[in-house]
N, CA, C and O of each residue as an XYZ file, in Angstrom:
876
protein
N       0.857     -1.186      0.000
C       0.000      0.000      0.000
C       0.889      1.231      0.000
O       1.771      1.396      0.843
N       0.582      2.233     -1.139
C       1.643      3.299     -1.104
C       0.943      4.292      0.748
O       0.048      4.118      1.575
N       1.924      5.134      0.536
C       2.112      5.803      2.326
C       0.918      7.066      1.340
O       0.832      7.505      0.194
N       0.147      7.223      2.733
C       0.022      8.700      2.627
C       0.254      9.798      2.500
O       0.949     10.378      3.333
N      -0.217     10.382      1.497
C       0.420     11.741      0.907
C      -0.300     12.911      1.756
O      -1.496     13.089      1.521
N       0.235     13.599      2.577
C      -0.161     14.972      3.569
C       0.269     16.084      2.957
O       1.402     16.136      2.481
N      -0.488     16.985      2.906
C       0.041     18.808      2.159
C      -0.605     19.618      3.326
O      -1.510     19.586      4.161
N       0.326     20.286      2.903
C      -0.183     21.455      4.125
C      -0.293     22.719      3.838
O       0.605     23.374      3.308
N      -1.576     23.227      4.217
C      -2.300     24.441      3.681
C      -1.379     25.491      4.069
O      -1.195     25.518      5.286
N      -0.376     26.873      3.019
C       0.164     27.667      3.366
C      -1.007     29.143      2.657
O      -1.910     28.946      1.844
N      -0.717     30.219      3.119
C      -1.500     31.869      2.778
C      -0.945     31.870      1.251
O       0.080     31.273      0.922
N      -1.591     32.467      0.547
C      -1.295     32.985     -0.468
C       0.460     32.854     -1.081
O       0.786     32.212     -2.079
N       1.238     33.500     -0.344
C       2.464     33.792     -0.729
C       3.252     33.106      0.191
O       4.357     33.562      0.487
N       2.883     32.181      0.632
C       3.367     31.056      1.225
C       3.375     29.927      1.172
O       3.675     29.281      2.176
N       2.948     29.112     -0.385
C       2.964     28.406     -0.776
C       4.330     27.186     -0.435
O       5.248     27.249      0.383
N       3.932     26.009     -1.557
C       5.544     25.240     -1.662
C       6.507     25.506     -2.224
O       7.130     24.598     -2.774
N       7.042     27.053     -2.296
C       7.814     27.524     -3.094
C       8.849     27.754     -1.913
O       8.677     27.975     -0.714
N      10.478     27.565     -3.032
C      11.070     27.974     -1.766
C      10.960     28.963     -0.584
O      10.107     29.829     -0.392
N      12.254     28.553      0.312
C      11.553     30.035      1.479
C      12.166     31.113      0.841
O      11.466     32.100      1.067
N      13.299     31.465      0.035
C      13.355     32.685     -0.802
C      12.478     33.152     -1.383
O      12.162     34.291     -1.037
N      11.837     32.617     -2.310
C      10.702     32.870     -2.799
C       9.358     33.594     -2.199
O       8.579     34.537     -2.337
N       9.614     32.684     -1.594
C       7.962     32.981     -0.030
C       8.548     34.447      0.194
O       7.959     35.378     -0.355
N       9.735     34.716      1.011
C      10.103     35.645      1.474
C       9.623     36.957      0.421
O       8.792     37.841      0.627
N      10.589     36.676     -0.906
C      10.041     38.110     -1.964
C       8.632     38.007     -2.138
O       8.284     39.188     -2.124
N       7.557     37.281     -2.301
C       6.671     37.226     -2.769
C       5.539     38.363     -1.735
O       4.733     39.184     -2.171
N       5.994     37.882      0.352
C       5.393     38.660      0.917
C       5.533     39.907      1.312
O       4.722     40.649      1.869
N       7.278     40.191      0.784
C       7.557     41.446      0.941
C       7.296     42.478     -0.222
O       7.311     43.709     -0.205
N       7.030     41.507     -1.318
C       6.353     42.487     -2.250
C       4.639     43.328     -2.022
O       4.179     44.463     -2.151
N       4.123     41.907     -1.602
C       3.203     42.185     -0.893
C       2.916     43.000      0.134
O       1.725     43.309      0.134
N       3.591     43.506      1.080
C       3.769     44.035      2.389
C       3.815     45.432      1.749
O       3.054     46.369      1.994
N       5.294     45.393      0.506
C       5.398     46.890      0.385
C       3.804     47.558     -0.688
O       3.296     48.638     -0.387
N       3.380     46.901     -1.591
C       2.119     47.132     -2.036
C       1.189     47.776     -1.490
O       0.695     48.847     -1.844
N       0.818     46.800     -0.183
C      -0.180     47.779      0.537
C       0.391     48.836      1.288
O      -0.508     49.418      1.895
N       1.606     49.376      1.524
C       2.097     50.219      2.584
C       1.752     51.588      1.378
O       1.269     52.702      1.579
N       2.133     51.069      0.374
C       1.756     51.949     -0.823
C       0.821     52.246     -1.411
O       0.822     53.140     -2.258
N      -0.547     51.308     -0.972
C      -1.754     51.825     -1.582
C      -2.459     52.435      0.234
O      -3.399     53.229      0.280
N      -1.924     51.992      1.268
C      -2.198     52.947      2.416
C      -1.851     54.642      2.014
O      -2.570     55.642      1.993
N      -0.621     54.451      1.761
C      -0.118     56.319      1.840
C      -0.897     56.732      0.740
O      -1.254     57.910      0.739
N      -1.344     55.773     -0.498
C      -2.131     56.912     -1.599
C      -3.776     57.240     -0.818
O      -4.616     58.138     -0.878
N      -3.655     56.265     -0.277
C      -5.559     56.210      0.193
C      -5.489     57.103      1.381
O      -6.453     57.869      1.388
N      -4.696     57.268      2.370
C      -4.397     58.529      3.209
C      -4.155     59.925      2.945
O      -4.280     60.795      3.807
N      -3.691     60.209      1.352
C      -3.332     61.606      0.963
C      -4.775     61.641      0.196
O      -5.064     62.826      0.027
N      -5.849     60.730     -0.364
C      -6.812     60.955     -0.946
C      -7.684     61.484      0.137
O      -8.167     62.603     -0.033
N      -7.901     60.949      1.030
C      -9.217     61.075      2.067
C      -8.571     62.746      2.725
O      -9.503     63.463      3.091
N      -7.543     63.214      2.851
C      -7.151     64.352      3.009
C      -7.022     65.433      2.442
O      -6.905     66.499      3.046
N      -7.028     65.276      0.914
C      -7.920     65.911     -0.100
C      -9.347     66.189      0.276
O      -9.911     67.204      0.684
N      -9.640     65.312      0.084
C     -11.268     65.333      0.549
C     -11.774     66.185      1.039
O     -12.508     67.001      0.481
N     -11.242     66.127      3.042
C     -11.674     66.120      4.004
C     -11.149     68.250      3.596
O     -11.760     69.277      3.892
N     -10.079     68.081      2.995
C      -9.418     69.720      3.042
C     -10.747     70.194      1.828
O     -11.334     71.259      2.019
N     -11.037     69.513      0.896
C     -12.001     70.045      0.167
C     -13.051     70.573      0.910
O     -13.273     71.759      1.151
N     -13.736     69.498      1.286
C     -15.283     70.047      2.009
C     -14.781     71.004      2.814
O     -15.783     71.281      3.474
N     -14.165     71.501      3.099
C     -13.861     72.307      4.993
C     -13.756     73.249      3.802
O     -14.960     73.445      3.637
N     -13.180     73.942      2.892
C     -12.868     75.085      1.808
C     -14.072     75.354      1.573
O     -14.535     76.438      1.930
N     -14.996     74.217      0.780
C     -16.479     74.291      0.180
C     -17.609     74.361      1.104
O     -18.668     73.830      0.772
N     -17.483     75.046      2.392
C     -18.674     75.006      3.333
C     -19.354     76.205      3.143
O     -18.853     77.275      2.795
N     -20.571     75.962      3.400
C     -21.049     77.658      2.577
C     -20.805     78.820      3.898
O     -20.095     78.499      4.851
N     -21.260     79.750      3.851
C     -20.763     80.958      5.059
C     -22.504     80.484      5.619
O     -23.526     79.967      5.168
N     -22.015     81.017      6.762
C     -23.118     80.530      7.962
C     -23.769     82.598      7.878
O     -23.084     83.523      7.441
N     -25.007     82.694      8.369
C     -25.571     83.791      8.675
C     -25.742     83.769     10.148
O     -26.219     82.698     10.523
N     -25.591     84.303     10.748
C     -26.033     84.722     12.614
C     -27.173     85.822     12.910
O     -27.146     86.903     12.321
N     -28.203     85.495     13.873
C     -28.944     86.421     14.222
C     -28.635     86.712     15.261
O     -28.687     85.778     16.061
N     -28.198     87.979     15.788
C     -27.586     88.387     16.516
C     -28.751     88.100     17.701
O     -29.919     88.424     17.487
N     -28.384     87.530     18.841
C     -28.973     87.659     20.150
C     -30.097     86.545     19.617
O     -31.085     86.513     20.350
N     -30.143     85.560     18.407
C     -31.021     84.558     18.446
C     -32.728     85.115     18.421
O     -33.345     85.925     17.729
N     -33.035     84.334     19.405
C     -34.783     84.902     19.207
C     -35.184     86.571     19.667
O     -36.026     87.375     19.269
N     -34.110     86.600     20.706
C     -34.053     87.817     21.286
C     -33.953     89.114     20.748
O     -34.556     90.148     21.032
N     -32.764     88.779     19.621
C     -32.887     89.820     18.416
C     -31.954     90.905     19.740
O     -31.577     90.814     20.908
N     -31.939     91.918     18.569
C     -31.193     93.553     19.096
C     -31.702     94.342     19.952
O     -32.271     95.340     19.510
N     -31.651     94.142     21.338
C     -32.452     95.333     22.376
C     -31.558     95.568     23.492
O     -30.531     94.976     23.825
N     -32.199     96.609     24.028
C     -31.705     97.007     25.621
C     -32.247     95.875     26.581
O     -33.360     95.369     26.726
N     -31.079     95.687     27.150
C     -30.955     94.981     28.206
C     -31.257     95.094     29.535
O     -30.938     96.171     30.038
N     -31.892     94.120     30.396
C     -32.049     94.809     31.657
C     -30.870     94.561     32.810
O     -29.789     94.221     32.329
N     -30.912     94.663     34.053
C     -29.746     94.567     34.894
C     -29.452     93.269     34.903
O     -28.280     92.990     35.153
N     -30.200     92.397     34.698
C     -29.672     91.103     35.115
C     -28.873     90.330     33.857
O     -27.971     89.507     34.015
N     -29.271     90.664     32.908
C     -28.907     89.956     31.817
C     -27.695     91.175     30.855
O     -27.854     91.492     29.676
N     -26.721     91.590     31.626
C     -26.161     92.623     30.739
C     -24.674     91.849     30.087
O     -23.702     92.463     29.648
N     -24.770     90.905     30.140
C     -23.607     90.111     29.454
C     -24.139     88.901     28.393
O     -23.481     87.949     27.974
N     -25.371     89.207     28.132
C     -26.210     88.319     27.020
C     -25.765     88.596     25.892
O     -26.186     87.673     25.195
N     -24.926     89.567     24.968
C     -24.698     89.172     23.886
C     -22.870     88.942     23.679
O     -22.259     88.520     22.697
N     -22.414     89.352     24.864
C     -20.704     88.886     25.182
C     -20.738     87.482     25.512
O     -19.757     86.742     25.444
N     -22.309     87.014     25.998
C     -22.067     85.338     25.793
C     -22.337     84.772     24.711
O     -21.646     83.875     24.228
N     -23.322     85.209     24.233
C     -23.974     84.804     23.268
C     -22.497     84.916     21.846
O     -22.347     83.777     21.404
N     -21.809     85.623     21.352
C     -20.581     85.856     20.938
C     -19.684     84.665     21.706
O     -18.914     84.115     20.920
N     -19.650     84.383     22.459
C     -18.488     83.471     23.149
C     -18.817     82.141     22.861
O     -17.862     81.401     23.095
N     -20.001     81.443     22.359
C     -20.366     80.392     22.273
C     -20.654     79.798     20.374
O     -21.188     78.722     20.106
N     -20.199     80.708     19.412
C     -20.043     81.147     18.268
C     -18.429     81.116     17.509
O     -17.503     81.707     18.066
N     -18.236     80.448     16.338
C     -16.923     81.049     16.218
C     -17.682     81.601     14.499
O     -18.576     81.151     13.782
N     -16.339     83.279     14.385
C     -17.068     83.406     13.129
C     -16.237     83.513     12.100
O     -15.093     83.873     12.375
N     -16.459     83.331     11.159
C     -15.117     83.584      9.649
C     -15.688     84.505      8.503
O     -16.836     84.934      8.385
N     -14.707     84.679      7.776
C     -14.284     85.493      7.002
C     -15.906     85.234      5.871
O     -16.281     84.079      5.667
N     -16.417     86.014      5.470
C     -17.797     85.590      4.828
C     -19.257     85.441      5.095
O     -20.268     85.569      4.405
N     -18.928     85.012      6.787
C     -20.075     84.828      7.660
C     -20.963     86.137      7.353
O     -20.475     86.925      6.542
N     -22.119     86.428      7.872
C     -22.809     87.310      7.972
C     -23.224     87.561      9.671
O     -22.841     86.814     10.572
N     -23.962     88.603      9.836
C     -24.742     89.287     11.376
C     -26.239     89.881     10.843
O     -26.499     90.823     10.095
N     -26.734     89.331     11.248
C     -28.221     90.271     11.255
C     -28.865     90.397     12.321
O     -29.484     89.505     12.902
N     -28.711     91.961     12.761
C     -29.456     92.525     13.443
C     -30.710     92.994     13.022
O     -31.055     93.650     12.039
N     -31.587     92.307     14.399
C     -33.156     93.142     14.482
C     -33.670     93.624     15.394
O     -33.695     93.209     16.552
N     -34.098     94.485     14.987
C     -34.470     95.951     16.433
C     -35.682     96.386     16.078
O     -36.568     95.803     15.453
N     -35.628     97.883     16.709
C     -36.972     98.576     16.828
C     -36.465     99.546     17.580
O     -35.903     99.439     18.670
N     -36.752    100.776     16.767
C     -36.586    102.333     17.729
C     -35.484    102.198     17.714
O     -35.251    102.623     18.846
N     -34.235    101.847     17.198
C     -32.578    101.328     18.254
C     -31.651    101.773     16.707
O     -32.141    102.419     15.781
N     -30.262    101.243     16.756
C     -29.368    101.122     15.828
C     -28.437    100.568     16.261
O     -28.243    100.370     17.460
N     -27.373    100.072     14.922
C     -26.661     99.297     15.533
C     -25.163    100.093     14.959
O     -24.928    100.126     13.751
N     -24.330    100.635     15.846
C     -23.005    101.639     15.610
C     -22.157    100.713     15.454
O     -22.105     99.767     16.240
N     -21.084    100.870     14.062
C     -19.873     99.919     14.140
C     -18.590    101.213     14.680
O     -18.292    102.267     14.117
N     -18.054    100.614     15.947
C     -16.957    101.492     16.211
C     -15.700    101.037     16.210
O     -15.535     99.983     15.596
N     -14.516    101.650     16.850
C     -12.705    101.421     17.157
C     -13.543    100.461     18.701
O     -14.679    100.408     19.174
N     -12.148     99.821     19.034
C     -12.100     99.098     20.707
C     -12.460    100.906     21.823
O     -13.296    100.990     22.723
N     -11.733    101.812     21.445
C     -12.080    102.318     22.902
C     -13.418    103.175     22.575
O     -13.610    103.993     23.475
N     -14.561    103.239     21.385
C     -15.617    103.935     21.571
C     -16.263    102.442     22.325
O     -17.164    102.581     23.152
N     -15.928    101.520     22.105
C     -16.816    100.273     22.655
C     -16.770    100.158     23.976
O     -17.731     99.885     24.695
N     -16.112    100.279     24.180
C     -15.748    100.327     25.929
C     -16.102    101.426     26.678
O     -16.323    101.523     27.885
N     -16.132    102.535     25.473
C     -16.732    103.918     26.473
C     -18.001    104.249     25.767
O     -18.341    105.412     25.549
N     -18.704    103.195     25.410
C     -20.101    103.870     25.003
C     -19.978    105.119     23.907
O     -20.773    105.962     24.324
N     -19.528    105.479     23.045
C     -19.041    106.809     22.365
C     -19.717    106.515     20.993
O     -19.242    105.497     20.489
N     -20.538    107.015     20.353
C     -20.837    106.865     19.146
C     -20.695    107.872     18.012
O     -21.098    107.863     16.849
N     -19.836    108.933     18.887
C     -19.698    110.375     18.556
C     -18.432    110.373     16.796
O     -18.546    111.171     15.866
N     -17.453    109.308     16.889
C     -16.909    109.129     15.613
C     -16.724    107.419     15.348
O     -15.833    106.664     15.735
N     -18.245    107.089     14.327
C     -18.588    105.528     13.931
C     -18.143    105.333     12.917
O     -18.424    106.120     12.013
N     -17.322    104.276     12.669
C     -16.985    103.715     11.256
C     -18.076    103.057     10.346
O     -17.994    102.831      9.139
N     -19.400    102.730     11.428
C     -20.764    102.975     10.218
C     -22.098    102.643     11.232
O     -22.293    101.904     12.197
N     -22.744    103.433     10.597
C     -24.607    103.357     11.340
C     -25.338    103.101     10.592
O     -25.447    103.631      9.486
N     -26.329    101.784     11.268
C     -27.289    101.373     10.716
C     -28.523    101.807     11.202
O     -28.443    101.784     12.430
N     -29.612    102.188     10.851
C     -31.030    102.054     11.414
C     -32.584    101.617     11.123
O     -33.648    102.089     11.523
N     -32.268    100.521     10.261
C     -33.571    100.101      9.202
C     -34.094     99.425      9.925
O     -35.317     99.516      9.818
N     -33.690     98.588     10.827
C     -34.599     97.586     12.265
C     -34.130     96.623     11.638
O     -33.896     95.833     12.553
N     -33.645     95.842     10.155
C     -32.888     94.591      9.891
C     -31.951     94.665      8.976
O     -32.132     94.665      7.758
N     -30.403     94.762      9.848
C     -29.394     94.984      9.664
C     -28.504     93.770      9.337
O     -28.304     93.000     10.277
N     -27.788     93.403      7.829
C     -26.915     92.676      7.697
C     -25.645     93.169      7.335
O     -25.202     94.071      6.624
N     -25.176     92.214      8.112
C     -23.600     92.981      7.637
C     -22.555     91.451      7.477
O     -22.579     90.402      8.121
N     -21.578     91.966      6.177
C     -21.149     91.063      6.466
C     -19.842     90.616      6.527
O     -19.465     90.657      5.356
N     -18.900     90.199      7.238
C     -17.628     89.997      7.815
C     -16.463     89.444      6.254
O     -16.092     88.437      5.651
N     -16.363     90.489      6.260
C     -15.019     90.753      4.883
C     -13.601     90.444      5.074
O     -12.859     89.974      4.212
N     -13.144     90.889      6.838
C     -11.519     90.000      6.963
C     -11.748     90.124      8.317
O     -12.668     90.585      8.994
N     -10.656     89.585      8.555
C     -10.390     88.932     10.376
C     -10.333     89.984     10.852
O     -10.356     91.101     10.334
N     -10.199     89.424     12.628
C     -10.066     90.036     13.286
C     -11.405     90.660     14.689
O     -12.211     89.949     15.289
N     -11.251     91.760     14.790
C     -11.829     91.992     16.102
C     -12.649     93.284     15.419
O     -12.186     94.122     14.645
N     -14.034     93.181     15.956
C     -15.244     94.213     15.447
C     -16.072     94.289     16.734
O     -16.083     93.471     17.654
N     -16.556     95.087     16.654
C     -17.061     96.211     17.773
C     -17.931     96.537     17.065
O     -17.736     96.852     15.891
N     -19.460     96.528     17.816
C     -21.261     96.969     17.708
C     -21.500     97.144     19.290
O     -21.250     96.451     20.277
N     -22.300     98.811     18.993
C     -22.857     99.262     20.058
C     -24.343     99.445     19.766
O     -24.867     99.052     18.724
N     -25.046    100.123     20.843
C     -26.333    100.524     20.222
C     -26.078    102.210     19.921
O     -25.177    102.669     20.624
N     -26.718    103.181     19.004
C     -26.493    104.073     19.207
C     -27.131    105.061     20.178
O     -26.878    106.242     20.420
N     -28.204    104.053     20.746
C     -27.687    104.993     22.525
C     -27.303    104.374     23.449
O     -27.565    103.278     23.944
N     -26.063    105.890     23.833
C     -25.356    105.319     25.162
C     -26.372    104.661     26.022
O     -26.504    103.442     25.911
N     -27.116    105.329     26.879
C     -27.861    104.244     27.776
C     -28.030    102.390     28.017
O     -27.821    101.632     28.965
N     -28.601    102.191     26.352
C     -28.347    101.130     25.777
C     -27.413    100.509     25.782
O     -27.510     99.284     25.859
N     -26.229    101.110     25.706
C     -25.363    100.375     25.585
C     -24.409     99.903     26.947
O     -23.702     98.930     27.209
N     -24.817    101.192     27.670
C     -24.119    101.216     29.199
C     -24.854     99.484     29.846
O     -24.240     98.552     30.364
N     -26.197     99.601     29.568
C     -26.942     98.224     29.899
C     -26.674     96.911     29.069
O     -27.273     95.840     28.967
N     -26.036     97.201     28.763
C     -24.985     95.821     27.573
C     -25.479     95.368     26.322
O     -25.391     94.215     25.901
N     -26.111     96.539     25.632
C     -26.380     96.645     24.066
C     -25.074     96.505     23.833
O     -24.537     97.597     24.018
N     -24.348     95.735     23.533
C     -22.925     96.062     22.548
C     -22.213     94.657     22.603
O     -21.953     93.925     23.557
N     -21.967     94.524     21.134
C     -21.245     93.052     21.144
C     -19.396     93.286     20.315
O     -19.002     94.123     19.502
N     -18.827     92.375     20.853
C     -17.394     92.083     20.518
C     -17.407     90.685     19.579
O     -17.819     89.543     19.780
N     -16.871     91.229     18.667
C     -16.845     89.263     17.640
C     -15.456     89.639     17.395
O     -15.057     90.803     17.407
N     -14.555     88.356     17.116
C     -12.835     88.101     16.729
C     -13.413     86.997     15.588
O     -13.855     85.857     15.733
N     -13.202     87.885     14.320
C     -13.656     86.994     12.946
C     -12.246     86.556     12.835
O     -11.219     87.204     13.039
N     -12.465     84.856     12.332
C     -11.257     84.045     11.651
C     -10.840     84.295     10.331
O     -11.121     85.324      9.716
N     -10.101     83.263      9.845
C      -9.935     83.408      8.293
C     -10.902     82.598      7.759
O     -11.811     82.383      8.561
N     -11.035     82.056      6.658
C     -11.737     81.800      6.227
C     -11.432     80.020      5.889
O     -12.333     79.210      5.670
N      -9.971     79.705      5.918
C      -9.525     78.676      6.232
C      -9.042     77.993      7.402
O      -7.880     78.285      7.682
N      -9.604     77.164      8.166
C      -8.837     76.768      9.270
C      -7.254     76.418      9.190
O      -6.671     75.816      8.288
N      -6.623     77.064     10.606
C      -5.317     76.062     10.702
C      -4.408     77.214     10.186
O      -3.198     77.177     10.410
N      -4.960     78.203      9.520
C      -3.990     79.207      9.294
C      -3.499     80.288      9.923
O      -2.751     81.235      9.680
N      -4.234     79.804     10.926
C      -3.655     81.286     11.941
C      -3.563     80.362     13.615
O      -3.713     79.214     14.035
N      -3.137     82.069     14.270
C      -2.985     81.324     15.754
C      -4.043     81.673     16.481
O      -3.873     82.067     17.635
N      -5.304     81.584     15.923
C      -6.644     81.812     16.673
C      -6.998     80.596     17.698
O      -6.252     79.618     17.679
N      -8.055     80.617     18.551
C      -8.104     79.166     19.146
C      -9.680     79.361     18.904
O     -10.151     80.337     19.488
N     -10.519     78.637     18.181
C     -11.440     78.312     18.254
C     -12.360     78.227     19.248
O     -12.084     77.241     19.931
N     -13.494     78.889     19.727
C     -14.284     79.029     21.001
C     -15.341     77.620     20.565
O     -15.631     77.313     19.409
N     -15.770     76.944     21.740
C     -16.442     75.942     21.277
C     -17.943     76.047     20.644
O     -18.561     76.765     21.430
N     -18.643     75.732     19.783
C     -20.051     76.121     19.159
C     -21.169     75.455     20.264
O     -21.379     74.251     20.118
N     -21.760     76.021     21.149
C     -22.732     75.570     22.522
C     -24.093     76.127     21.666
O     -24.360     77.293     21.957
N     -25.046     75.480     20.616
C     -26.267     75.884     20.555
C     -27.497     76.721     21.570
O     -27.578     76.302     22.725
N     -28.019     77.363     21.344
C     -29.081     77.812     21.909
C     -29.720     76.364     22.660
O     -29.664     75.224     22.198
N     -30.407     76.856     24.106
C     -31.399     75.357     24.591
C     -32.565     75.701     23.865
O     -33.121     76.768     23.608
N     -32.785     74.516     23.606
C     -33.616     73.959     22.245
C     -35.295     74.405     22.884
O     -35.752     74.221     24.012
N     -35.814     74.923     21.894
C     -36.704     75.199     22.351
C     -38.121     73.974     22.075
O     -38.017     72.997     21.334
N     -39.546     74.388     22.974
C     -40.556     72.998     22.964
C     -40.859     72.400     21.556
O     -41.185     73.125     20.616
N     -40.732     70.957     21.441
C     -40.858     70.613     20.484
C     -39.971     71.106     18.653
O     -40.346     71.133     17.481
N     -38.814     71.376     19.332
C     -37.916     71.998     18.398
C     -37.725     70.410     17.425
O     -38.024     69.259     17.741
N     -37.319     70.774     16.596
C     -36.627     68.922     15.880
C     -34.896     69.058     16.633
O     -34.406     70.100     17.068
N     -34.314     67.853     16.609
C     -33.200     67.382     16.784
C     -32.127     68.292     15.618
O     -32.273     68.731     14.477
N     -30.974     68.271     16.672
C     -29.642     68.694     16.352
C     -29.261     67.797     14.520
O     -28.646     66.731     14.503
N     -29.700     68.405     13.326
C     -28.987     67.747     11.869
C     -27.359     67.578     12.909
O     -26.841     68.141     13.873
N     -27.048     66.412     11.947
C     -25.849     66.249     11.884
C     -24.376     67.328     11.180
O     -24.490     68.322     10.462
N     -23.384     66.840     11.578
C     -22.589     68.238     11.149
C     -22.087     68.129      9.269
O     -21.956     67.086      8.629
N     -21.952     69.120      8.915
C     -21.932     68.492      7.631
C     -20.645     67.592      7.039
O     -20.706     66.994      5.965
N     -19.621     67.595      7.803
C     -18.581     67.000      7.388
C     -18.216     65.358      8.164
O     -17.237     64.646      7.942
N     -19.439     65.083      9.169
C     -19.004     63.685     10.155
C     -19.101     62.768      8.877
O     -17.953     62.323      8.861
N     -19.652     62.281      7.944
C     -20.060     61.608      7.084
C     -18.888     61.420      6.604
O     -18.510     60.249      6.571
N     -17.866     62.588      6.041
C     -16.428     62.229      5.404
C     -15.697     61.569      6.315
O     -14.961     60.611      6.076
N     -16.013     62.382      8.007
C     -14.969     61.644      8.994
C     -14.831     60.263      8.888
O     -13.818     59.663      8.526
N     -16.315     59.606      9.351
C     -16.860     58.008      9.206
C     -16.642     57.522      8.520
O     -16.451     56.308      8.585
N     -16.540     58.316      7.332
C     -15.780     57.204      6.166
C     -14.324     57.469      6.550
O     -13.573     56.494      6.591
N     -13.824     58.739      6.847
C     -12.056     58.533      6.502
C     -11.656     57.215      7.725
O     -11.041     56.266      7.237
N     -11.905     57.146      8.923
C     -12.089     56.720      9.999
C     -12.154     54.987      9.711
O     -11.572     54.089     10.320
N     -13.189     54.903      8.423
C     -13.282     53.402      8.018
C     -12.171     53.150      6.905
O     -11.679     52.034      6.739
N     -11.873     54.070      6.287
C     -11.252     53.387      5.083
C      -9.627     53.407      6.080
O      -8.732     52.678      5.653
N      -9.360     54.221      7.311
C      -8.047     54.103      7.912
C      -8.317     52.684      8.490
O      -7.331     51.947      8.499
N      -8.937     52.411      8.747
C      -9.536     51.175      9.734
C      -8.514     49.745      9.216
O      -7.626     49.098      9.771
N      -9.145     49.688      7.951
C      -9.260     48.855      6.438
C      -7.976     48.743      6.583
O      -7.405     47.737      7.005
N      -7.286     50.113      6.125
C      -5.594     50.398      5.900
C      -5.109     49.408      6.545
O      -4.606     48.397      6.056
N      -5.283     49.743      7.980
C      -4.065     49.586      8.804
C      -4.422     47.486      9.415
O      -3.736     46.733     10.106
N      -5.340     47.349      8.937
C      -5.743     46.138      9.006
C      -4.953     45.252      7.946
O      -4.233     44.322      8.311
N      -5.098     45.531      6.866
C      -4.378     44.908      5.686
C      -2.663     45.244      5.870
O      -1.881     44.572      5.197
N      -2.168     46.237      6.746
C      -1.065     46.430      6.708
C      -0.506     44.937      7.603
O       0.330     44.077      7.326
N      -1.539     45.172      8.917
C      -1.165     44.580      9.713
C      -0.735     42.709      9.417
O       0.184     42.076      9.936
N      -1.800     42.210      8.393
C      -1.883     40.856      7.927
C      -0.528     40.967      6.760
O       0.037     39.895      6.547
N      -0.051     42.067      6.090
C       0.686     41.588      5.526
C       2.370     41.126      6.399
O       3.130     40.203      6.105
N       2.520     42.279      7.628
C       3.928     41.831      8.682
C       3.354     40.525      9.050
O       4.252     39.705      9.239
N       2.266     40.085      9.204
C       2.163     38.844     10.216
C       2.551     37.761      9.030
O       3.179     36.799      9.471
N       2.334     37.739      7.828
C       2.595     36.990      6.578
C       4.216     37.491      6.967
O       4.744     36.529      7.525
N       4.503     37.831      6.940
C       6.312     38.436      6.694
C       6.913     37.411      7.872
O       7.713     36.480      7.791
N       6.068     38.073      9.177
C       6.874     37.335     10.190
C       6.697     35.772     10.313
O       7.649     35.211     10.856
N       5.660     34.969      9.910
C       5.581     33.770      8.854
C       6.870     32.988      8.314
O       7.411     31.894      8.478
N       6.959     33.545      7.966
C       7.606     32.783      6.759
C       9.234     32.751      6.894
O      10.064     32.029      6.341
N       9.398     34.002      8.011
C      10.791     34.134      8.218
C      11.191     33.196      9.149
O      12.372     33.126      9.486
């Protein structure tokens, strides 16, 4: 009776070929995917830099439902918060809405001293847009002092228009509390690219990983 013939199941590039062989076959392999990782990592970063360029400019209503008014004692830091919970860029817009009121664009020290006496511009139609052309730091009062002594007056520090290019620090975005029966928070517009970049890194580094364990195999 002839003897039994046994084979033994090797991976792909680990066949019955010599172990030289085996060896080039998985290091060709190994370097392949290390190389379709770095192209698939500079693609999804394209991407991700695209959409963030292509986001449209956001509009703000100044003070939300509240809109543009005099303030009473208790609430005289409602639109220095309301500003703090906002970040804004280059394009964005402001619309103010009032009644009886205006809204003064001044320098830092008419803002601080209530002064509307020399404005770099006055509005008074009751719905005021304006809209943010380059960085930096802008100043709105009301144009009356009174008003403004009671904390009519807001401070915004506009970005660029690209992230990452400057040494700004981003204030975190805290929505308004949602009002009764409001619908749910849409999603942000760019998590969708994340989730995917997030999966296709996943993938990467998975296939990287099976090709060293094939390497360390065979050696």
């Amino acid at each position: 009776m002839a003897p039994l013939q046994y084979h033994s199941y090797y991976p792909l590039c680990c066949s019955t070929e010599p172990k030289e062989a085996m060896a080039s076959n998985c290091f060709f392999t190994f370097f392949c995917v290390a190389v379709l990782n770095i192209l698939l990592l500079i693609s999804i970063t394209k991407t991700s830099t695209s959409a963030a360029a292509a986001a449209p400019p956001h509009e703000f209503k100044v003070g939300g439902t509240h809109g543009w008014h005099r303030l009473d004692q208790n609430h005289t830091h409602f639109y220095t918060l309301w500003a703090s919970r906002r970040t804004f860029r280059v394009g964005d817009s402001l619309r103010f809405e009032y009644k009886n009121d205006s809204v003064v664009v001044v320098e830092k020290w008419a803002y601080y001293h209530c002064n509307s006496s020399n404005p770099i511009s006055v509005f008074n139609d009751g719905n005021t847009l304006i809209t943010l052309e380059k960085s930096g730091p802008i100043f709105f009062i009301s144009g009356d002092p009174d008003h403004c002594r009671d904390g009519q007056r807001l401070f915004i520090d506009v970005l660029q228009l690209h992230p990452g290019g400057g040494s700004h620090n981003s204030p975190p975005v805290v929505p308004d509390p949602p009002q009764p029966d409001s619908p749910g928070p849409s999603p942000l517009p760019n998590s969708g690219i994340k989730i995917f970049s997030n999966s296709l890194f996943s993938v990467s580094m998975a296939a990287s990983t099976a090709a060293a364990f094939l390497l360390f195999m065979i050696a």
